[in-house]
C-alpha positions as CSV (number, residue, x, y, z in Angstrom):
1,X,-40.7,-92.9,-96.4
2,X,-41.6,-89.7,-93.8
3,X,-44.7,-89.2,-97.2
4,X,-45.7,-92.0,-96.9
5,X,-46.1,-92.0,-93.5
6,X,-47.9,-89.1,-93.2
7,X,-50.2,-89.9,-96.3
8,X,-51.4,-92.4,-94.0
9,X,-51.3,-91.3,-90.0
10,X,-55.0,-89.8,-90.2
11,X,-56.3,-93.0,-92.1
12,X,-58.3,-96.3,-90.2
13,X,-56.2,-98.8,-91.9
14,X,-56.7,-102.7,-91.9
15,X,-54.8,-104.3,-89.4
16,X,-52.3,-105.8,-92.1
17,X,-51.0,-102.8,-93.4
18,X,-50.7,-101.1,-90.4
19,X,-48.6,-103.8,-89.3
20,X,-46.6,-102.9,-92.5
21,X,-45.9,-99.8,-91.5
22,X,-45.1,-100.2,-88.0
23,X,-42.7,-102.6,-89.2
24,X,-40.7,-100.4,-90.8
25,X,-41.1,-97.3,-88.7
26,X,-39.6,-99.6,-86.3
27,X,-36.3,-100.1,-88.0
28,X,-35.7,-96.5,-87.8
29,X,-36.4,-96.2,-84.1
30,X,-34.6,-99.3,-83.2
31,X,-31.6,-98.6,-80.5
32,X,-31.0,-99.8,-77.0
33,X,-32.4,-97.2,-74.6
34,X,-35.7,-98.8,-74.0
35,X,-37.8,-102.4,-74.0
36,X,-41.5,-102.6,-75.2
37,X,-42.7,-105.2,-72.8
38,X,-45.7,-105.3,-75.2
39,X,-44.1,-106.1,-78.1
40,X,-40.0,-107.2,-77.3
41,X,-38.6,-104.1,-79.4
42,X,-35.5,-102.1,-78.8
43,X,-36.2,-98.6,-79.0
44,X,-34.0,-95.2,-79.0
45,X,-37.1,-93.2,-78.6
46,X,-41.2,-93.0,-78.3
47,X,-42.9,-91.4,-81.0
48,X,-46.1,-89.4,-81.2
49,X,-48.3,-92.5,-81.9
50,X,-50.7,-93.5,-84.7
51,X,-48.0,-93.6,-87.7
52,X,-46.2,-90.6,-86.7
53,X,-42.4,-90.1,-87.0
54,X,-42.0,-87.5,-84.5
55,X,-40.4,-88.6,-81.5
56,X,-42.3,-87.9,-77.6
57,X,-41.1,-88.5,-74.4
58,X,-42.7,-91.6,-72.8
59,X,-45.2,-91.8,-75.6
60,X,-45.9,-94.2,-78.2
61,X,-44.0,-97.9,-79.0
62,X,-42.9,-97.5,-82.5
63,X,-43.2,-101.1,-83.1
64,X,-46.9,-102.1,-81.8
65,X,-48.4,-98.3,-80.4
66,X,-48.5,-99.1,-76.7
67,X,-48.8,-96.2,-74.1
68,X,-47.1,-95.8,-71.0
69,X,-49.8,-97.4,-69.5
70,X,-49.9,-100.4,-71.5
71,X,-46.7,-101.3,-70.9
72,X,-46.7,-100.7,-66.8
73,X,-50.2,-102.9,-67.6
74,X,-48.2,-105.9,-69.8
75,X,-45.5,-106.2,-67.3
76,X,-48.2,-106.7,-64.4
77,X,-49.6,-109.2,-66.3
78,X,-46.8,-110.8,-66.8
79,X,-45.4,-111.1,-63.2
80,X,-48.6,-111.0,-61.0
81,X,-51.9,-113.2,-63.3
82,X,-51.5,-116.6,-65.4
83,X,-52.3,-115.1,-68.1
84,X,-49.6,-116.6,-70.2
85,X,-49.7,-119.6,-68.6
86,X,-53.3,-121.0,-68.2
87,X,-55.5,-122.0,-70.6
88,X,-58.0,-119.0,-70.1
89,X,-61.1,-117.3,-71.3
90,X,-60.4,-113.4,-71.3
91,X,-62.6,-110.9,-72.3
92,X,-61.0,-107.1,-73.4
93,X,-62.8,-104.2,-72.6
94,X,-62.4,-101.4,-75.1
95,X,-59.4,-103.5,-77.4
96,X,-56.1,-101.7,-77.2
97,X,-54.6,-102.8,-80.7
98,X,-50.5,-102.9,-78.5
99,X,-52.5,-105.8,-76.6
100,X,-55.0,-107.7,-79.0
101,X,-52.3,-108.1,-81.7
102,X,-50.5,-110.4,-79.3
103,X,-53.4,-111.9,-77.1
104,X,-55.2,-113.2,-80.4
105,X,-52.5,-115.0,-81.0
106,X,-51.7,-116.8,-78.0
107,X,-52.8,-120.5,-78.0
108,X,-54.0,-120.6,-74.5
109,X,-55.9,-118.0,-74.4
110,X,-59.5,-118.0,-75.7
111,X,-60.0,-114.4,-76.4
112,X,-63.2,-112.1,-76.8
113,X,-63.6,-108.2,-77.0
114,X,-66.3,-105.9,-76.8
115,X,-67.2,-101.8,-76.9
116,X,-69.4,-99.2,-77.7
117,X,-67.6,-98.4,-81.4
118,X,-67.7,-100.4,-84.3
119,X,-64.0,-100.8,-84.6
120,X,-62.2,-103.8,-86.4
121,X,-61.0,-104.7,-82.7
122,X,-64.1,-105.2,-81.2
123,X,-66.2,-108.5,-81.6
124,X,-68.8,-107.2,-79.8
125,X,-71.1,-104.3,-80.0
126,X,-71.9,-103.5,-76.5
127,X,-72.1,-101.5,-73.5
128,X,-70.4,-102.7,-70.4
129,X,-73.4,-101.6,-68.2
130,X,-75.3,-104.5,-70.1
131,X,-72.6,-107.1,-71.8
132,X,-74.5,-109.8,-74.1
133,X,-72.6,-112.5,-71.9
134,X,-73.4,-115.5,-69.6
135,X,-73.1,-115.4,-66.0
136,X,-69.7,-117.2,-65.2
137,X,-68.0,-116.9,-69.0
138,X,-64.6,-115.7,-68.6
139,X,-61.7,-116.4,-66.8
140,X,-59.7,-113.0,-66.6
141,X,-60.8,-109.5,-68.1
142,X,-59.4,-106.4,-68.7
143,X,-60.8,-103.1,-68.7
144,X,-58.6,-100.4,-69.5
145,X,-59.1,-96.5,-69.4
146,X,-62.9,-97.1,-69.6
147,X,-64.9,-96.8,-66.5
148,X,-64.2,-93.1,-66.6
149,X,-66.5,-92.4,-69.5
150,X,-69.6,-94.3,-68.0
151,X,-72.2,-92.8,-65.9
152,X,-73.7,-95.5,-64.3
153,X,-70.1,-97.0,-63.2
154,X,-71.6,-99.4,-60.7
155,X,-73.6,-101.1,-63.4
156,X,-70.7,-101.6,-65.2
157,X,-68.4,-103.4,-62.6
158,X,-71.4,-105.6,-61.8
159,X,-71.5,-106.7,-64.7
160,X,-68.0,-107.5,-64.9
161,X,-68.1,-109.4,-61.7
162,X,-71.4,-111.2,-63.3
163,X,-69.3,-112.6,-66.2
164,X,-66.4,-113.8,-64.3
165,X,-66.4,-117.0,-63.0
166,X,-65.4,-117.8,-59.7
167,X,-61.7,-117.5,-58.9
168,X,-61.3,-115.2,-61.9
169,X,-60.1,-111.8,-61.9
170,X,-60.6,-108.1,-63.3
171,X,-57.4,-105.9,-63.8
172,X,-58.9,-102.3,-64.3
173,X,-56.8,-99.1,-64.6
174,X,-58.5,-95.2,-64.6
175,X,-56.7,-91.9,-64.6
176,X,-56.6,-91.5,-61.0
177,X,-55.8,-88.7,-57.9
178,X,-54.8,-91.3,-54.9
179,X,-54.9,-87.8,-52.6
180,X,-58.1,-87.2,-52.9
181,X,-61.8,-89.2,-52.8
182,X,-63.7,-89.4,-56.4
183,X,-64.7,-86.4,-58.6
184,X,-68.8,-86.2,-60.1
185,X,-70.5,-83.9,-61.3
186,X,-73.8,-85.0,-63.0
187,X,-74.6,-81.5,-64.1
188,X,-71.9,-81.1,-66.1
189,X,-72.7,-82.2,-69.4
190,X,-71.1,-80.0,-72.0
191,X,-67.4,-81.5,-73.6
192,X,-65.4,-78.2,-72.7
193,X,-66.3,-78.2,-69.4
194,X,-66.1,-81.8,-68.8
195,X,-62.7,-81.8,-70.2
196,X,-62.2,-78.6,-67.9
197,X,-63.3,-80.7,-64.5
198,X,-62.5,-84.2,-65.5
199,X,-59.4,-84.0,-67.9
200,X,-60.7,-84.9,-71.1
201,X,-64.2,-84.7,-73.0
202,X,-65.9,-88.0,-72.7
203,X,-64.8,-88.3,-69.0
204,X,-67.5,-88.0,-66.6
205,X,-65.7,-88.4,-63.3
206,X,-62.0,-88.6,-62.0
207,X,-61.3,-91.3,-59.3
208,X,-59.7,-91.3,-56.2
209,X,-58.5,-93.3,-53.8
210,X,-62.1,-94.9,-53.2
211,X,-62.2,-96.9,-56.4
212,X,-61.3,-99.8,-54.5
213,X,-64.6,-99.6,-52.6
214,X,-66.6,-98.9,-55.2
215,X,-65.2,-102.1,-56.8
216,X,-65.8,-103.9,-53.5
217,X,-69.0,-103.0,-53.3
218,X,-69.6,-105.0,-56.7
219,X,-68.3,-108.3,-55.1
220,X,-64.8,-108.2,-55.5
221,X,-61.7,-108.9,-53.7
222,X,-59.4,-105.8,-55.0
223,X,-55.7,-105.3,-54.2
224,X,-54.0,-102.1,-55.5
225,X,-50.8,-101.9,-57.2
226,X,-49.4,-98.1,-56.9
227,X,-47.4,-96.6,-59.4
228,X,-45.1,-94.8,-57.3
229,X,-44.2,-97.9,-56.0
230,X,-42.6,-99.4,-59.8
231,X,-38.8,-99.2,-59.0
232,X,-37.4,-96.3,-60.8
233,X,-34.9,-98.6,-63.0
234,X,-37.8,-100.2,-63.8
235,X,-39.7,-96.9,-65.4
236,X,-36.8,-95.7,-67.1
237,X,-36.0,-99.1,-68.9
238,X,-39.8,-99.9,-70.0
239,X,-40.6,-96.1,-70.3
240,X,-43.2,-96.4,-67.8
241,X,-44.8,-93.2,-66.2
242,X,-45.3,-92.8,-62.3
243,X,-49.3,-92.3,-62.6
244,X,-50.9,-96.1,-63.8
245,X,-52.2,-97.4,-60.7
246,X,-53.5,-101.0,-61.5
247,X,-56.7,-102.2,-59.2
248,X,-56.5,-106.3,-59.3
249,X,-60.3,-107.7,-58.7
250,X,-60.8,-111.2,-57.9
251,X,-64.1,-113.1,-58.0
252,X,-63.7,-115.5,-54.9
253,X,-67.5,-116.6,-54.7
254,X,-71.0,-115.8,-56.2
255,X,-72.7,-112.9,-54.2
């Protein structure tokens, strides 16, 4: 089984059999140590994502692939949105497979995605500076790990506030630095170096504590849930890590 595993880790495979194998790589990390809040398993231990066997602290779900972050993000959902409880339109930013392989099947939601790649997730081509939406469309969206990649950030939470309706709401996560006020640099262009002053290669800022006001200044209502706050019980049964802040945006009126 570890062959055919890693005959396959590098490939893009259908969504089917990739469910297939998850399936059974699940088996062998079933135990009692940890709950995927994203997908219900049992786990002894994370794994190094994609189809890997290798186990990782804090890492991958071996059952559906969620991060760290997505599960600190599916149990906010859960205990703070109606998510699972209204019939809602939702739109997903940039489709994380540990959440679309549960939201597409939920009967009350109405559920559309969107991004940049052309990825069997997304069912839009689009950038979020300009979304092919309606004003007012959607109920709830979520835009995960995204903003930091875009130049023109305010564009992009406008638009997000433009294709909310009123009284919906925007749950948007970022790597973040609470201590300090936001990172830019427009002149640095080149991958190594933005991966040197940002983190990673595609990132083009890192935020601070000022998010919030730069999502204010786009309409919204925005409440922050801190990290550091998650009990610790809490982060050692889900397998949550103590650096997700969640930034909750509600759409109280048209601007």
């Amino acid at each position: 089984m570890k062959k055919l595993f890693q005959r396959f880790r590098r490939i893009k495979l259908p969504i089917a059999i990739l469910e297939i194998l998850l399936g059974l790589r699940a088996i062998l990390f079933a135990g009692s140590k940890y709950i995927c809040p994203c997908c219900g398993w049992r786990l002894r231990a994370f794994t190094s994502g994609g189809t890997s066997l290798k186990e990782r602290e804090l890492s991958y779900c071996p059952r559906c692939n969620s991060k760290a972050r997505h599960r600190r993000i599916w149990l906010f959902l859960e205990e703070h949105t109606n998510l699972f409880t209204d019939s809602l339109r939702l739109f997903e930013v940039a489709p994380k497979f540990s959440f679309a392989r549960r939201f597409r099947k939920m009967s009350n939601l109405t559920y559309v995605t969107g991004g940049l790649q052309k990825h069997q997730e997304n069912m839009l081509r689009m950038d979020l500076t300009s979304m092919p939406v309606s004003f007012n469309s959607f109920d709830a969206l979520i835009c995960v790990h995204v903003l930091e990649e875009i130049t023109r950030d305010g564009l992009a939470m406008s638009e997000m506030f433009r294709v909310l309706k009123p009284g919906g709401w925007a749950m948007v996560t970022v790597p973040t630095n609470m201590g300090e006020a936001t990172y830019e640099d427009s002149s640095i262009v080149a991958s190594q170096d933005r991966k040197r002053a940002f983190g990673e290669p595609a990132h083009v800022r890192v935020y601070g504590y000022d998010l919030a006001d730069r999502l204010r200044s786009s309409g919204f209502t925005v409440t922050v849930d801190l990290a550091e706050d998650v009990p610790l019980q809490k982060r050692a049964r889900y397998g949550l890590r103590a650096d997700e802040n969640i930034f909750f945006c509600r759409k109280l009126t048209e601007l």
